[in-house]
DRENPA-703984 format. One line per 3 residues: number of its first residue (from 0); their letters; for each residue x, y, z of N, C-alpha, C, O. Coordinates in steps of 0.1 Angstrom, whole numbers, padded with zeros to 4 digits. Layout:
NUM) A) X Y Z X Y Z X Y Z X Y Z | ...
***
This chain:
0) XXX) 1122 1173 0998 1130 1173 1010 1127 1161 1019 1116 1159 1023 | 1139 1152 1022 1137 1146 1031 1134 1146 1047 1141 1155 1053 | 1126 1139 1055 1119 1140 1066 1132 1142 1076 1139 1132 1076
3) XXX) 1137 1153 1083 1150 1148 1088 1145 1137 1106 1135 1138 1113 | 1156 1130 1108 1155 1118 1116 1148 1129 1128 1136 1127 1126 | 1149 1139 1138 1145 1140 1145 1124 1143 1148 1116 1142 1157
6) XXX) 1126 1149 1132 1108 1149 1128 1101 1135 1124 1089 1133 1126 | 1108 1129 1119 1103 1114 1117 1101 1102 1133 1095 1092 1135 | 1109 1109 1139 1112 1101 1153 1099 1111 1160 1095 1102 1168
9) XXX) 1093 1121 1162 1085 1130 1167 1071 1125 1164 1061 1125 1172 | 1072 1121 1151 1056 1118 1142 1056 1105 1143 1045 1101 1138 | 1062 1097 1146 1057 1084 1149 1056 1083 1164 1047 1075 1168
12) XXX) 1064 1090 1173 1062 1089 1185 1045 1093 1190 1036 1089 1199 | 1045 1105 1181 1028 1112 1184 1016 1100 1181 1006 1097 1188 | 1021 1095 1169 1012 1084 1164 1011 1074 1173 1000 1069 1173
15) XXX) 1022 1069 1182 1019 1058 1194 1015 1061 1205 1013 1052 1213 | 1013 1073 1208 1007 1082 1220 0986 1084 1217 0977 1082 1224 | 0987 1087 1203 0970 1085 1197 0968 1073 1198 0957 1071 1203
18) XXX) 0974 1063 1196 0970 1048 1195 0969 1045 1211 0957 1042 1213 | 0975 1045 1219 0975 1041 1235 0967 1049 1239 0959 1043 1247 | 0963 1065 1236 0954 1073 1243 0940 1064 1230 0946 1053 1228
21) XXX) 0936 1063 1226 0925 1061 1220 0919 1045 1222 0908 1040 1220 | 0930 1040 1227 0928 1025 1230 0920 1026 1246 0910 1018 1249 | 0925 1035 1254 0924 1036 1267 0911 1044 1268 0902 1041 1276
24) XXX) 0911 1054 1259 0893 1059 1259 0883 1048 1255 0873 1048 1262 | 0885 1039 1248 0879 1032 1247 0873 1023 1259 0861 1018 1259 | 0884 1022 1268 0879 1014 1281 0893 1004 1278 0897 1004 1290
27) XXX) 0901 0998 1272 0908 0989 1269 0922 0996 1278 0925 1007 1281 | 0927 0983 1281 0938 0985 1289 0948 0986 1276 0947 0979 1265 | 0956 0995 1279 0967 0999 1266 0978 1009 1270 0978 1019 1277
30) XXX) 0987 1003 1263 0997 1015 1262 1009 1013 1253 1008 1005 1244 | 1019 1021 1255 1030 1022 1247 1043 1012 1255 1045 1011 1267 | 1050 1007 1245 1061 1000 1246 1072 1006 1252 1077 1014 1244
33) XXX) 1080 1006 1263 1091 1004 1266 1103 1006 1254 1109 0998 1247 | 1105 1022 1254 1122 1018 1240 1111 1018 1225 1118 1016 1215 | 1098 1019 1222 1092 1017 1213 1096 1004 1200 1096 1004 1188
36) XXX) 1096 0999 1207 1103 0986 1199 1118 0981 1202 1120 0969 1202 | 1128 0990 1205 1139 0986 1201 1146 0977 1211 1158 0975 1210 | 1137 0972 1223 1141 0963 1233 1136 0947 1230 1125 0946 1225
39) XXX) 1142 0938 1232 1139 0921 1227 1125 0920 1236 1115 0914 1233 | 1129 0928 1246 1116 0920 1256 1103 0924 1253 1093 0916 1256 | 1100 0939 1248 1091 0945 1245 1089 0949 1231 1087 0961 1229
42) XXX) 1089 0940 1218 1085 0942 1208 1074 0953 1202 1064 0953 1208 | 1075 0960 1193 1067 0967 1187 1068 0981 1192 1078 0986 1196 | 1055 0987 1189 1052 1001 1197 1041 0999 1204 1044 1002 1216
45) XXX) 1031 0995 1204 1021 0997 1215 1013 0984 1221 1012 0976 1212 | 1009 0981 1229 1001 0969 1235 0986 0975 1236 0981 0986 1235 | 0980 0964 1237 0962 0960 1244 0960 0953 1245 0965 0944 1238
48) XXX) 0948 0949 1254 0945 0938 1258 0930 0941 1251 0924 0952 1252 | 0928 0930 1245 0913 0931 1236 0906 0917 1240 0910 0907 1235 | 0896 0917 1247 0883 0904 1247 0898 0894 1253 0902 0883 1247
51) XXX) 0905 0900 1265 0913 0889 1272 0924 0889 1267 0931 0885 1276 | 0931 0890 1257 0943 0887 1249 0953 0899 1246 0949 0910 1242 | 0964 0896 1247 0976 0907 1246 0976 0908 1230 0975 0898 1223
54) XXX) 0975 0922 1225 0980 0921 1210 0994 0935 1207 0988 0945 1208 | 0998 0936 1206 1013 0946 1205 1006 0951 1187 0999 0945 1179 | 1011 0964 1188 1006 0972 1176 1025 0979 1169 1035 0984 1175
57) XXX) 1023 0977 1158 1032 0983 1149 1030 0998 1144 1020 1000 1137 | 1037 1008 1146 1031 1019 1142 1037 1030 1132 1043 1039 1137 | 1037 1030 1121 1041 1037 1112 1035 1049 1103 1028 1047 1093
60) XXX) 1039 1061 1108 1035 1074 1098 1045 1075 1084 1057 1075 1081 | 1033 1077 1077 1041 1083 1062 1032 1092 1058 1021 1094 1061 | 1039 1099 1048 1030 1107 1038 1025 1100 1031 1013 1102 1032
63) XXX) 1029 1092 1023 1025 1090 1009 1028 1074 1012 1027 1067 1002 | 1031 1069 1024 1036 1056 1022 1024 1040 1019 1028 1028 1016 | 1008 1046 1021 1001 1038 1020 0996 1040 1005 0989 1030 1000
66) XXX) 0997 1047 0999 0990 1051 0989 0984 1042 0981 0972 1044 0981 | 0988 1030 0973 0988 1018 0970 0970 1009 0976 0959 1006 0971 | 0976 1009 0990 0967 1001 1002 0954 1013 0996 0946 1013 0987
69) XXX) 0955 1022 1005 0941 1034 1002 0935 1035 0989 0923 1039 0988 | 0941 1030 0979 0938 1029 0962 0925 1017 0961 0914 1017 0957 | 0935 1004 0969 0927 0996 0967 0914 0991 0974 0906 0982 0971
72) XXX) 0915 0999 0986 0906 0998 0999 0890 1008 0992 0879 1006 0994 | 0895 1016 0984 0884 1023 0977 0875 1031 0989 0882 1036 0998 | 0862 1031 0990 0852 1028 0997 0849 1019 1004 0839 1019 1010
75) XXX) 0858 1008 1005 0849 0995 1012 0855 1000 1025 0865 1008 1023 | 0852 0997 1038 0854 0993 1051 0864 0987 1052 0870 0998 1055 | 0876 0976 1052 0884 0965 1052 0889 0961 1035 0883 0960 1025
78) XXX) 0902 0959 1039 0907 0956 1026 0914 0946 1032 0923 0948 1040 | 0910 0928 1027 0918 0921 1028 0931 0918 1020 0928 0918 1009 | 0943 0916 1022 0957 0913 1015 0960 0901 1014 0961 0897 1026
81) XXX) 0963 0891 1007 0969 0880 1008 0982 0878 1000 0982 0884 0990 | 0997 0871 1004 1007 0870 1001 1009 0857 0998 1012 0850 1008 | 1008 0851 0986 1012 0837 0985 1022 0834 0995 1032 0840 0999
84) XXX) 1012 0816 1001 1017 0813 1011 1017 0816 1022 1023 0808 1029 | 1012 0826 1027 1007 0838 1039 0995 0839 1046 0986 0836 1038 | 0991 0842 1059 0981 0845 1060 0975 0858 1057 0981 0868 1058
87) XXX) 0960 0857 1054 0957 0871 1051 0954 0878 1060 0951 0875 1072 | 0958 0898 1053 0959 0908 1063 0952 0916 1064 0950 0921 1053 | 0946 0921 1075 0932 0932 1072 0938 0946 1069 0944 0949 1079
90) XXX) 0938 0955 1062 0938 0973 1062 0924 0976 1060 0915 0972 1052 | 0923 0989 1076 0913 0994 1074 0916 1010 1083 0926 1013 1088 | 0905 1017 1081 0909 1027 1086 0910 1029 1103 0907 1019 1110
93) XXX) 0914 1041 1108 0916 1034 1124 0901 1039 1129 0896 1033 1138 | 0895 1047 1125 0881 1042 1132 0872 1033 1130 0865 1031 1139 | 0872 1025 1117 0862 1013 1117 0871 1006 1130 0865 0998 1138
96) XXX) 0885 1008 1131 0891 0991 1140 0888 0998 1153 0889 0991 1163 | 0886 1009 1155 0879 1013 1168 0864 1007 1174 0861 1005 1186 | 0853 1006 1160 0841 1005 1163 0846 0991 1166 0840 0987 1176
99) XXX) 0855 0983 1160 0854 0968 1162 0855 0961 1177 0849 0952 1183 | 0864 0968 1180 0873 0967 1195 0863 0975 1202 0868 0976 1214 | 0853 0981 1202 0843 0992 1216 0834 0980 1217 0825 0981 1225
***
């Protein structure tokens, strides 16, 4: 059964609410986007300011949608990705990128 739009819009919204409250426990100035992305001016879903610098966060819940990534991340800490031609991309879980940023 597919996720219907109003539960899918619910669970990602929760997920950018943990991300802004967890940034902010942290001590980091943070929060959520304006419109969650869908404004030009305020890209993304969530902001912080980390060691001086604005970074905007992308936020996406799935079930099954990392599975792939989690496969390959195994046990290690950080799983780098590279995309010919691309820079490379870090996946890790969200508490190691918490220890990183405290």
């Amino acid at each position: 059964m597919a996720l219907k739009a109003r539960s899918a819009k619910a669970k990602g919204t929760r997920l950018e609410k943990l991300v802004a409250d967890d940034l902010q426990a942290l001590g980091l100035e943070a929060g959520k986007q304006p419109g969650s992305g869908i404004y030009e001016d305020y890209p993304s879903d969530n902001w912080a300011i980390i060691h001086g610098k604005r970074y905007i966060f992308e936020c996406k819940a799935r079930a099954e949608g990392h599975r792939t990534l989690d496969r390959w991340r195994g046990d290690a800490d950080l799983l780098v990705i590279k995309r010919d031609r691309k820079e490379p991309m870090v996946y890790m879980a969200w508490s190691v990128f918490k220890e990183i940023v405290s």
